[in-house]
ChimeraX commands (.cxc) that place a marker at each C-alpha (Angstrom):
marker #1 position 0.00,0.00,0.00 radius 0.5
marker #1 position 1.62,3.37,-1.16 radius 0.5
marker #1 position -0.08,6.86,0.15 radius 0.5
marker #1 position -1.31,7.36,-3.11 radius 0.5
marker #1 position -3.40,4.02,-2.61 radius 0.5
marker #1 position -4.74,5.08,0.54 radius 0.5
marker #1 position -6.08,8.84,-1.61 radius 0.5
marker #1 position -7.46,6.83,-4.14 radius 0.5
marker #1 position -9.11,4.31,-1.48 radius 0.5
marker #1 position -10.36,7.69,0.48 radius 0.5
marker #1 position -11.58,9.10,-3.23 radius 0.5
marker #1 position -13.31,5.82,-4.10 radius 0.5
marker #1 position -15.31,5.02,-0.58 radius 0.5
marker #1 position -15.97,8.40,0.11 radius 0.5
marker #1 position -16.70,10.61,-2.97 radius 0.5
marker #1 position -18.87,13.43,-0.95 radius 0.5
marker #1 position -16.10,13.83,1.10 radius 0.5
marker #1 position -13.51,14.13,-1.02 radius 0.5
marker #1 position -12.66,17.61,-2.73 radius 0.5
marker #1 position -9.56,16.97,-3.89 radius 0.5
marker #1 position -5.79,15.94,-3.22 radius 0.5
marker #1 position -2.58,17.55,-3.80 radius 0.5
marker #1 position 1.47,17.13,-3.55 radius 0.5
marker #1 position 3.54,19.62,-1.78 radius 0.5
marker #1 position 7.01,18.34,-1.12 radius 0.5
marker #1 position 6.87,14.85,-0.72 radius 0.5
marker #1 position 3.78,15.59,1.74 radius 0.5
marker #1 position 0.68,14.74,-0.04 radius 0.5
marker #1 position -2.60,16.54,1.27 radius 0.5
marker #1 position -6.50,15.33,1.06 radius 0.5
marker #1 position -9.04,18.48,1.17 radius 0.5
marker #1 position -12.66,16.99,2.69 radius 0.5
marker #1 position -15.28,18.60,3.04 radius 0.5
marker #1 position -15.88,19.34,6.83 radius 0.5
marker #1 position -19.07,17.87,7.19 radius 0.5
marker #1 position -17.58,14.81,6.90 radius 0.5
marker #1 position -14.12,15.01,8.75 radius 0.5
marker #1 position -15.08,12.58,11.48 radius 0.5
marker #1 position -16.17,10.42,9.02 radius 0.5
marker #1 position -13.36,10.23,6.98 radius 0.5
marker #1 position -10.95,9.64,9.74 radius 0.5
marker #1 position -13.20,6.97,10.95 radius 0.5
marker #1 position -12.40,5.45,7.46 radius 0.5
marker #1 position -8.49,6.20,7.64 radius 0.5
marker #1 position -8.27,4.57,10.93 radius 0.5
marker #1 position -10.12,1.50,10.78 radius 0.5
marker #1 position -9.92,0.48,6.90 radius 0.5
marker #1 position -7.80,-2.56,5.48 radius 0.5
marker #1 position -4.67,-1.35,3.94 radius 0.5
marker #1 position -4.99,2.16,5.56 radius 0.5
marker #1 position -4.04,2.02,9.63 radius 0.5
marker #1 position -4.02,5.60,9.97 radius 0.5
marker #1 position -3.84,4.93,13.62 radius 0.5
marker #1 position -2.33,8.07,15.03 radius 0.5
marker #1 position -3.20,11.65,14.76 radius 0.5
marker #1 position -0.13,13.51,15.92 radius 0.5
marker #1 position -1.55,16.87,15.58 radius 0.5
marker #1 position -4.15,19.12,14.62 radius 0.5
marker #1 position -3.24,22.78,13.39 radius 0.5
marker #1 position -5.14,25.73,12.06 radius 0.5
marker #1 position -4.40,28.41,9.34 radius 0.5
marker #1 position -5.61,31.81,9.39 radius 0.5
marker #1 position -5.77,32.79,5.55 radius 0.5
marker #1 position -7.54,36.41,6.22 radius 0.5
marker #1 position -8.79,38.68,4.32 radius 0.5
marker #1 position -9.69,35.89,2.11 radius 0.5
marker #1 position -12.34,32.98,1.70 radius 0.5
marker #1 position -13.04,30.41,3.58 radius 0.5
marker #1 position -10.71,32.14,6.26 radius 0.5
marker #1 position -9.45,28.94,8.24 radius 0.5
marker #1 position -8.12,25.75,7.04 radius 0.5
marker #1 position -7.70,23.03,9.48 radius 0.5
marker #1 position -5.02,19.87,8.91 radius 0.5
marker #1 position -4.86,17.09,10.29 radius 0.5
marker #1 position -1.60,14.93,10.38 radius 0.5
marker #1 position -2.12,11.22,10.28 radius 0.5
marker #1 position 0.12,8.72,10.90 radius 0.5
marker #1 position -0.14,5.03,9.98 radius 0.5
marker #1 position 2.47,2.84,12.07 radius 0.5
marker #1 position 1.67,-0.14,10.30 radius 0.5
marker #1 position 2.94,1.30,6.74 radius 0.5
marker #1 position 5.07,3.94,7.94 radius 0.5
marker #1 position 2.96,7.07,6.03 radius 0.5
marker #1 position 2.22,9.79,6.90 radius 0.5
marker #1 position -0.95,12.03,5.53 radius 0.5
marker #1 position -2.57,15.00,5.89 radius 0.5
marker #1 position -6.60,15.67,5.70 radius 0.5
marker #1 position -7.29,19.55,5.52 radius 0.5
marker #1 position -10.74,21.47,5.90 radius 0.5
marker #1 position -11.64,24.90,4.57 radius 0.5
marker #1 position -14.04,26.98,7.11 radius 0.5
marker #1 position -15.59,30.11,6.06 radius 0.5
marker #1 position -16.83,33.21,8.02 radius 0.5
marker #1 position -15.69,34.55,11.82 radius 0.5
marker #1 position -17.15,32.19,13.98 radius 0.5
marker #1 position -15.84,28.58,12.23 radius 0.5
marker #1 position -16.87,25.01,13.28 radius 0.5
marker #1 position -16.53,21.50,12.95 radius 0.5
marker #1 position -16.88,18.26,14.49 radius 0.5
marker #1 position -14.50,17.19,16.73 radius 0.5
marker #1 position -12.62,13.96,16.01 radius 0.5
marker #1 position -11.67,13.01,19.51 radius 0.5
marker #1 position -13.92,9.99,19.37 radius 0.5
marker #1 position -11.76,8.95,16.40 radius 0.5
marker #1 position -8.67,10.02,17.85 radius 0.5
marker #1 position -8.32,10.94,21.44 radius 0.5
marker #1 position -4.85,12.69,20.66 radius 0.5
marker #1 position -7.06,15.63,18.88 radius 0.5
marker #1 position -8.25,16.53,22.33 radius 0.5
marker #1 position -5.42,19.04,23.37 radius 0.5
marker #1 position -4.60,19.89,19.49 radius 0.5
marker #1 position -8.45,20.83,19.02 radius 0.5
marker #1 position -8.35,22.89,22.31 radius 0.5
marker #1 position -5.25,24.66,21.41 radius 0.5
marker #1 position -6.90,25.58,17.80 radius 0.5
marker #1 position -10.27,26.74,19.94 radius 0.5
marker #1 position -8.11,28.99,22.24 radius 0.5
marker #1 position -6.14,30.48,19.59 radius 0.5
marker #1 position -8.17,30.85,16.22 radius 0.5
marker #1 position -11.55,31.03,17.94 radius 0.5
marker #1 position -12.66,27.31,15.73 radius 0.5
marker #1 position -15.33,25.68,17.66 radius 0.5
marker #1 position -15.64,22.05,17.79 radius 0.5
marker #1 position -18.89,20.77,17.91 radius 0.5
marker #1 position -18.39,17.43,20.66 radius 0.5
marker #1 position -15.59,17.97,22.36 radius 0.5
marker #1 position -15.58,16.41,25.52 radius 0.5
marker #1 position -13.75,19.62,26.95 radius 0.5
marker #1 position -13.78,22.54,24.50 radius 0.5
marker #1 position -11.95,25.24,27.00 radius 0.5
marker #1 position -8.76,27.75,26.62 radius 0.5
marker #1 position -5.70,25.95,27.14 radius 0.5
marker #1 position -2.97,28.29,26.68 radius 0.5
marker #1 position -4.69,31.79,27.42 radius 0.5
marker #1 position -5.97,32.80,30.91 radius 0.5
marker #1 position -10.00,32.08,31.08 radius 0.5
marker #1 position -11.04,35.69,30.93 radius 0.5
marker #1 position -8.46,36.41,27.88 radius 0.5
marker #1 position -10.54,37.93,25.16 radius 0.5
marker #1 position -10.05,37.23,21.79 radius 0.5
marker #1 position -7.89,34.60,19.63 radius 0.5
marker #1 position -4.36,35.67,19.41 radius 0.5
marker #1 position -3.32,33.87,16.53 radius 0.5
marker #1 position -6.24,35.41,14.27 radius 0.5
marker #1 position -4.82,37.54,11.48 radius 0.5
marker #1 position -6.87,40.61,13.27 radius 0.5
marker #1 position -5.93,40.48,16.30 radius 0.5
marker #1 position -4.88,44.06,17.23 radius 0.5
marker #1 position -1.21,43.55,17.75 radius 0.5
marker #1 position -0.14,44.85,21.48 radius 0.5
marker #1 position 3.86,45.65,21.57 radius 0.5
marker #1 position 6.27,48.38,21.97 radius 0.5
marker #1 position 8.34,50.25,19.65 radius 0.5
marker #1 position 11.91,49.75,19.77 radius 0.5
marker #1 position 13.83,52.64,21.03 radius 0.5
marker #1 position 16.43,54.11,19.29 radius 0.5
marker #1 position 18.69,57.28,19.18 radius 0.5
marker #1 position 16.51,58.61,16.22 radius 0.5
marker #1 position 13.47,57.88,17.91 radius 0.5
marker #1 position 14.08,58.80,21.39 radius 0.5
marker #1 position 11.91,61.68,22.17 radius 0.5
marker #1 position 8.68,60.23,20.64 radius 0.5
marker #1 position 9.05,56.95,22.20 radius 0.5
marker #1 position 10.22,58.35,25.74 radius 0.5
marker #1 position 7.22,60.24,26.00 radius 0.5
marker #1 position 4.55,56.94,25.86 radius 0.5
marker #1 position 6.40,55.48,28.54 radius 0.5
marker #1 position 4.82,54.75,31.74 radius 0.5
marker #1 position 7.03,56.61,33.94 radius 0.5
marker #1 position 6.29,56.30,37.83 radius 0.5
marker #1 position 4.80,59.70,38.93 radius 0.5
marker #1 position 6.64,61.31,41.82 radius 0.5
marker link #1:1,2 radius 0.2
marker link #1:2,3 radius 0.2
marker link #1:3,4 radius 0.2
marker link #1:4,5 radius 0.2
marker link #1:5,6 radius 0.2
marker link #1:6,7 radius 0.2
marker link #1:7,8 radius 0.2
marker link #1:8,9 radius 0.2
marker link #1:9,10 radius 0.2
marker link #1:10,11 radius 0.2
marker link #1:11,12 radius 0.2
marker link #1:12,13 radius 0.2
marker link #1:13,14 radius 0.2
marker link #1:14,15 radius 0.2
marker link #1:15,16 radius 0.2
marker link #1:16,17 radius 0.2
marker link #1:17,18 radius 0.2
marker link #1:18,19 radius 0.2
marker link #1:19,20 radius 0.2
marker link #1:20,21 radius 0.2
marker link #1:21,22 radius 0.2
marker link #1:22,23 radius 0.2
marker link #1:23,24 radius 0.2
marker link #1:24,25 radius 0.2
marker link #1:25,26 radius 0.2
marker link #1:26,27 radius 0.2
marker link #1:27,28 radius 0.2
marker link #1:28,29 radius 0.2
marker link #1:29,30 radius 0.2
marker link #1:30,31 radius 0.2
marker link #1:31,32 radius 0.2
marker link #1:32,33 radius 0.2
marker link #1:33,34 radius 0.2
marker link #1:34,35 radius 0.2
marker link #1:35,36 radius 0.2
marker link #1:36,37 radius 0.2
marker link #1:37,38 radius 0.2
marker link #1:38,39 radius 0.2
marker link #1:39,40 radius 0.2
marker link #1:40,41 radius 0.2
marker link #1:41,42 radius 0.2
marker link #1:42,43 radius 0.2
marker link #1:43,44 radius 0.2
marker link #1:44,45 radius 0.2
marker link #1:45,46 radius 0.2
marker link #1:46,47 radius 0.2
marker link #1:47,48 radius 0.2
marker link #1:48,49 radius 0.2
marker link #1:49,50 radius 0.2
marker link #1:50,51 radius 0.2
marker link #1:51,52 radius 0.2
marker link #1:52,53 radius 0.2
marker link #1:53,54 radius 0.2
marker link #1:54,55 radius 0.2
marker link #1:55,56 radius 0.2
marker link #1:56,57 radius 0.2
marker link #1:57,58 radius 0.2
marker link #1:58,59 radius 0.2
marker link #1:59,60 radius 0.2
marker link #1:60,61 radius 0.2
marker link #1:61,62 radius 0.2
marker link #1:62,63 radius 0.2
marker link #1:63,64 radius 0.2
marker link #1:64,65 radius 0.2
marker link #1:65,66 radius 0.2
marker link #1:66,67 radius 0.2
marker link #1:67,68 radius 0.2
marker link #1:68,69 radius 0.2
marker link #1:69,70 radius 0.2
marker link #1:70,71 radius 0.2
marker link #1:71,72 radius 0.2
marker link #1:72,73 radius 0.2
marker link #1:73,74 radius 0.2
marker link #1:74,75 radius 0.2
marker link #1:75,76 radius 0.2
marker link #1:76,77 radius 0.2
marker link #1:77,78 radius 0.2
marker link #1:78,79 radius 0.2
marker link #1:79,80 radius 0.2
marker link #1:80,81 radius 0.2
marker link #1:81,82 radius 0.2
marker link #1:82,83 radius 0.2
marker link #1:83,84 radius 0.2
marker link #1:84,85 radius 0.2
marker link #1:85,86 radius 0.2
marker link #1:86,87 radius 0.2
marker link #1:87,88 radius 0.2
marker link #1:88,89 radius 0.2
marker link #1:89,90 radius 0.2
marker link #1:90,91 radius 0.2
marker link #1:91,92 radius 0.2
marker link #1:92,93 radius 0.2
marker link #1:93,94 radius 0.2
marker link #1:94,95 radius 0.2
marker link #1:95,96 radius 0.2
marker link #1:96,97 radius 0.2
marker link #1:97,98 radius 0.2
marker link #1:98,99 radius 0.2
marker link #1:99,100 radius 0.2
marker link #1:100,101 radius 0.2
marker link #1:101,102 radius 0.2
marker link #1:102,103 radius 0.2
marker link #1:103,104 radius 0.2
marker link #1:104,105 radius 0.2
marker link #1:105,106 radius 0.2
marker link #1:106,107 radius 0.2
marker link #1:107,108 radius 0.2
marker link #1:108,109 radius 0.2
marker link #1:109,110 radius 0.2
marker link #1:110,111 radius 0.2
marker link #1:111,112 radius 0.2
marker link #1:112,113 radius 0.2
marker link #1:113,114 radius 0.2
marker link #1:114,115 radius 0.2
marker link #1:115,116 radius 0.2
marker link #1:116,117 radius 0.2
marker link #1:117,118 radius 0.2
marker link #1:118,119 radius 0.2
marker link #1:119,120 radius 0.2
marker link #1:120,121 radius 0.2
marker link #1:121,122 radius 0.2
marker link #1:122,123 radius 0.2
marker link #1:123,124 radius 0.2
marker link #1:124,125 radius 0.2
marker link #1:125,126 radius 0.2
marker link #1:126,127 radius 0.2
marker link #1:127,128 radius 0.2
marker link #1:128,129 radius 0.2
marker link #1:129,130 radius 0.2
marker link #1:130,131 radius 0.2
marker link #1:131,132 radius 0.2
marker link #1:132,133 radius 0.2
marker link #1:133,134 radius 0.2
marker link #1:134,135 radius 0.2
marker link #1:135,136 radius 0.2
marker link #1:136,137 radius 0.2
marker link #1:137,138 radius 0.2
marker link #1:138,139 radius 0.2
marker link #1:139,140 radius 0.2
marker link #1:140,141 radius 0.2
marker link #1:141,142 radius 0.2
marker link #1:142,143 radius 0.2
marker link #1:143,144 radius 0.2
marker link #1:144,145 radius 0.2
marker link #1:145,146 radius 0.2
marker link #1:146,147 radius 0.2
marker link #1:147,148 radius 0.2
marker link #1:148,149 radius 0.2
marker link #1:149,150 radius 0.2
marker link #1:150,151 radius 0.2
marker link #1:151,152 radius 0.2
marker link #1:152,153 radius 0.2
marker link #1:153,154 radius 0.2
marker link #1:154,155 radius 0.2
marker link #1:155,156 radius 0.2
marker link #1:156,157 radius 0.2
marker link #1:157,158 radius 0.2
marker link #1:158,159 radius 0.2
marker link #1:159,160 radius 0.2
marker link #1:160,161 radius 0.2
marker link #1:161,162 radius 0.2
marker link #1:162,163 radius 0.2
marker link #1:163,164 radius 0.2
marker link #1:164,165 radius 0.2
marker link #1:165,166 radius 0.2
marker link #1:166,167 radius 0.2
marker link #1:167,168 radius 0.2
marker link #1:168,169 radius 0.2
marker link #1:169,170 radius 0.2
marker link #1:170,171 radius 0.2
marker link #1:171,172 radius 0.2
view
């Protein structure tokens, strides 16, 4: 079984899931349709000749100002065969969601929470959908494109003046 046996097998048993599939590198890519991610790991993982039995992470993609905003990819791992391959969903519009795969793959618990905290993706499911790097009252997703950026200009002998005067100098 080569990888691209396991896209064709994905292509084949699942043609509403399957957009399409793409080389980048040596690293070939599936894009599915999210209303069916859970479904097609389900088939990665437990069909014949496919063993993708690890997910070893779960990572988001802001792509703003354009559409569908997010992409989420998932990196499977089959033991058996030694391949690796990705899945990747497209999610349009500010307030993005999907179905959790932890009931496929347990591992996507802290991956998915970590994509919650930071992009603001919501996973319909998940046994624990909370921040997991930010405080609990942090507002906003740091990792979002349009995040208002929060840091300090570098200060420098040309810039002295303009950037002493912002500082927060204790008052005597």
């Amino acid at each position: 079984m080569t990888i691209l046996d396991a896209v064709k097998s994905i292509e084949t048993a699942l043609p509403d899931a399957f957009e399409r599939a793409y080389e980048f590198r040596g690293d070939i890519t599936v894009v599915v349709n999210p209303a069916h991610i859970v479904e097609v790991c389900r088939y990665c993982r437990d069909t014949d000749g496919l063993h993708f039995d690890m997910c070893s992470g779960v990572t988001a993609i802001d792509y703003y100002p354009d559409e569908p905003r997010f992409a989420l990819v998932y990196h499977l791992y089959s033991m058996r065969h030694n391949m690796s391959l990705e899945l990747k969903v497209y999610l349009a519009g500010d307030e993005p969601v999907v179905d959790s795969v932890t009931g496929v793959y347990p591992s996507a618990n802290w991956f998915e929470r970590e994509a919650y905290d930071m992009f603001g993706i919501h996973f319909n499911n998940h046994p624990d959908l909370r921040r997991i790097l930010m405080p609990d009252d942090w507002e906003g997703h740091p990792l979002r494109k349009d995040y208002p950026l929060g840091y300090e200009t570098v200060q420098f002998s040309f810039n002295f003046d303009e950037v002493n005067k912002h500082k927060p100098y204790a008052k005597e």
